[in-house]
Structures are given as C-alpha cells and as structure tokens.
N, C-alpha and C positions, 0 to 999 in steps of 0.2 A: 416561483416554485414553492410551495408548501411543503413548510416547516425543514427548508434548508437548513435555514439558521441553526437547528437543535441535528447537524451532525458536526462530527468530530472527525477530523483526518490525522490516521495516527500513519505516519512515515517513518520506515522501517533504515535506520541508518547505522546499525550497530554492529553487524558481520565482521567477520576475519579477512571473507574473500578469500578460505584458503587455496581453492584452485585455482583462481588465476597467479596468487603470490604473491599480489599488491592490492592495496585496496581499490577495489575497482569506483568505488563510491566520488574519487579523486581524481580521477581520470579524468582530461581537458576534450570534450567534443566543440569543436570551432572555438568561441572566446567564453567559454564557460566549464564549470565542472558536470559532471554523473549527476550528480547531488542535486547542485543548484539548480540543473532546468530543470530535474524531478519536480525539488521545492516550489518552483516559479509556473509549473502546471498547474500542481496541486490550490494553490495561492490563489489562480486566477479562477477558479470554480466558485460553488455556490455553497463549497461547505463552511459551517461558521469558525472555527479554526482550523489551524494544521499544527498538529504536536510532532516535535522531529525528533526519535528517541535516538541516542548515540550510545557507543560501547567502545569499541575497536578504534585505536587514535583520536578521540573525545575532541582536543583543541583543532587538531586539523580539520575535522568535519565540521566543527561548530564553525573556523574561519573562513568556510569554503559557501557558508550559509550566511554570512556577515549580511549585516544589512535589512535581512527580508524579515517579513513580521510571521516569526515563529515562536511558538513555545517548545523551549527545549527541557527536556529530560533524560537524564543519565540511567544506564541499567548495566547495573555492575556485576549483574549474571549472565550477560551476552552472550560467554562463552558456554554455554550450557545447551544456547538454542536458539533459533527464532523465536522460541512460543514466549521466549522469558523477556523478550523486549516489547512482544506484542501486549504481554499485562503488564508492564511498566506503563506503554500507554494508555492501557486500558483504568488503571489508577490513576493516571493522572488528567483524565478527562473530565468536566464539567459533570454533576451529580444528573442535571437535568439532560446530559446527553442521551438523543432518541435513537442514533444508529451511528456503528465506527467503524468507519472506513480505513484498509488499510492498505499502504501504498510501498509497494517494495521503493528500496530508496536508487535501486540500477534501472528505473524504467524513464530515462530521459527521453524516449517517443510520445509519451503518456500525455494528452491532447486535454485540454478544460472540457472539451464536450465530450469525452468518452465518461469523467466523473461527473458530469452533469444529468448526463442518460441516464449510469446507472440510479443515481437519486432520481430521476423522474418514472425511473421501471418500477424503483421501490415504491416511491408515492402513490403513485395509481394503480400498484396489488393493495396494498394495505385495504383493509387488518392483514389478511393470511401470509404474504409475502413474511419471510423472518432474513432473508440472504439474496442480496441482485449479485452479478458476477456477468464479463464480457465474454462471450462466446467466438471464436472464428472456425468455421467449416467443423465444429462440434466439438473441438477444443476448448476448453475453461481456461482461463487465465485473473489476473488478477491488473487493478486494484478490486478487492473484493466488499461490499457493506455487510456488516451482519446489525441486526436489531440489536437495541439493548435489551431485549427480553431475554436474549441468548447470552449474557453477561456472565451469568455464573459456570456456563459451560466453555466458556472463552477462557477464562480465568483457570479454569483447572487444565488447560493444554500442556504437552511437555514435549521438550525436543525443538527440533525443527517442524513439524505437525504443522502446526500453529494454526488455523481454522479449517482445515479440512476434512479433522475426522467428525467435526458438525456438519461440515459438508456431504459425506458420503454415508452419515447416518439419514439426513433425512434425504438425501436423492431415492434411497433402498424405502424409507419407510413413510415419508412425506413429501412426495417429489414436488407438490402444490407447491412448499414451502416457498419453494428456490423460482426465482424469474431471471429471465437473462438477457443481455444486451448484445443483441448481433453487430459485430462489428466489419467491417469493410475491407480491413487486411489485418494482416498476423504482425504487426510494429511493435506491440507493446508485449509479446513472447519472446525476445530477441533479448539474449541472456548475455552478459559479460562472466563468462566462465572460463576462458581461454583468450591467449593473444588474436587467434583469428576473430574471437566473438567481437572483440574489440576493434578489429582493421572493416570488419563488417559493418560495424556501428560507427567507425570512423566516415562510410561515405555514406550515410545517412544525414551528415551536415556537413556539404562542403565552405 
C-alpha cells in the first residue's frame, strides 16, 4: 500500500465520558478493555504509528494499554473538548507525517480493514482526495483521515468540533475533496453513551 508508512493514527483517549458516568474507555468487553481492542485494531493496520493521547484518568488508561507499542501523549486541556486532544496529537506527530488518521478511542468494533480501506481510498484519489471517511446507508462515521495539507485548519478546531467543520466546509464547497469508504454494516457507530449502549456492545463479544 503506498506510502502507508507516512500516516499517523492519532487515538482519541482522553474524554470524561460524561454521560455514561464512568469512563467508558475502561470498560471490560469479553477479556479485554474499550481502549485496548481499539488500540489492538488500530495496531494491526498499515498505518506507521498510533499516538494514544490521554486526559481523563491518565494512569488508568495508560495501564489498560500496558504492553502494545504506542506513543503516548498527555493533553492537559481534555476538558475543554475533543478538538484540544485531537492537536495534542496533531503536535505530536512525526514532521514528515502525510495524512492523520483519527480514531475515537470507544470504537472497540473498528476492523484493520475498515483502516486499511480508508488508506487505500485516500491512495488512489490522490492529489485531489484532502479527507477518506467510512460511510454506512449515507451515514459518515469515523475513524476519519485528513491530509496534512489540512494541518493548519485542524489545528485551529475548538470544542468538541474536532474535524468536521473541515468536513462540511468542503462537502458545500469541494465535495471532489472527500472520498468514502462503504461499509457493510453500521458496527463502528455503536456509541457507549448510556448503560444500554454498553449491554448492546456487551453482546457484540460473547
């Protein structure tokens, strides 16, 4: 797959989780945590790292990740937003990074080939292609790539936003931009926001 190596997975691990009440990120699905098979998808793909950024219980999530070859980064403005963890890892990616992938850190469904695809959608739009993103029945979803062209618009995000109002600028004004990855069912939309989110996602791994 050309020029996997030059992206970056930045995993998004840093939340309150205020509406479920506990951090969902920690939560045990069969012999493993939220977190870890996130990490353990992401891992097995074709991107050249994965940077796990932490906020919200720092030691707990880092020991819930013990073991796997991550680069971790702390972002001590978590509480302000998603967008402030997503340039934490956006700083702290390799200079030569070509596109940053980002991976909510609740998507324990999240498959090596659904990140593979998207890398391979983005590959062969290039040049035009600037954002791949997975589609189900015309739903967007996320892990999402943006180019590093789009670097400095990434970087000024605020809030919870976090790549989307790049996103629905150019669907309106450059829809060429954006290519997307049809996907086969709706697994990786499956939110832990609530205790049933969670009894849901429970029989997802018996």
């Amino acid at each position: 797959m050309a020029d996997a190596r030059r992206v970056t997975a930045i995993l998004l691990a840093a939340g309150l989780s205020k509406r479920l009440g506990r951090n969902k990120l920690l939560l045990p699905l069969g012999d493993e945590t939220v977190i870890r098979k996130t990490a353990k998808a992401v891992l097995a793909s074709a991107v050249s790292e994965v940077i796990l950024v932490t906020g919200h219980e720092e030691a707990m999530v880092k020991e819930a990740v013990s073991g796997l070859s991550l680069r971790i980064t702390h972002n001590p403005r978590y509480a302000e937003g998603q967008s402030t963890s997503m340039i934490a890892g956006i700083e702290a990616a390799p200079e030569d990074t070509e596109a940053y992938l980002f991976v909510l850190g609740d998507q324990p469904l999240l498959k090596p080939e659904i990140v593979n695809g998207l890398i391979a959608r983005y590959e062969e739009s290039r040049p035009d292609a600037l954002i791949a993103a997975p589609t189900f029945e015309g739903r967007r979803g996320n892990p999402a790539l943006f180019a590093a062209s789009v670097r400095d618009e990434l970087l000024r995000a605020s809030g919870d936003a976090g790549g989307r109002g790049i996103i629905k600028s150019l669907e309106a004004e450059s829809p060429g931009k954006i290519v997307f990855l049809e996907l086969p069912n709706d697994d990786i939309f499956l939110d832990i926001d609530t205790e049933e989110d969670y009894e849901r996602m429970l029989r997802k791994f018996p």
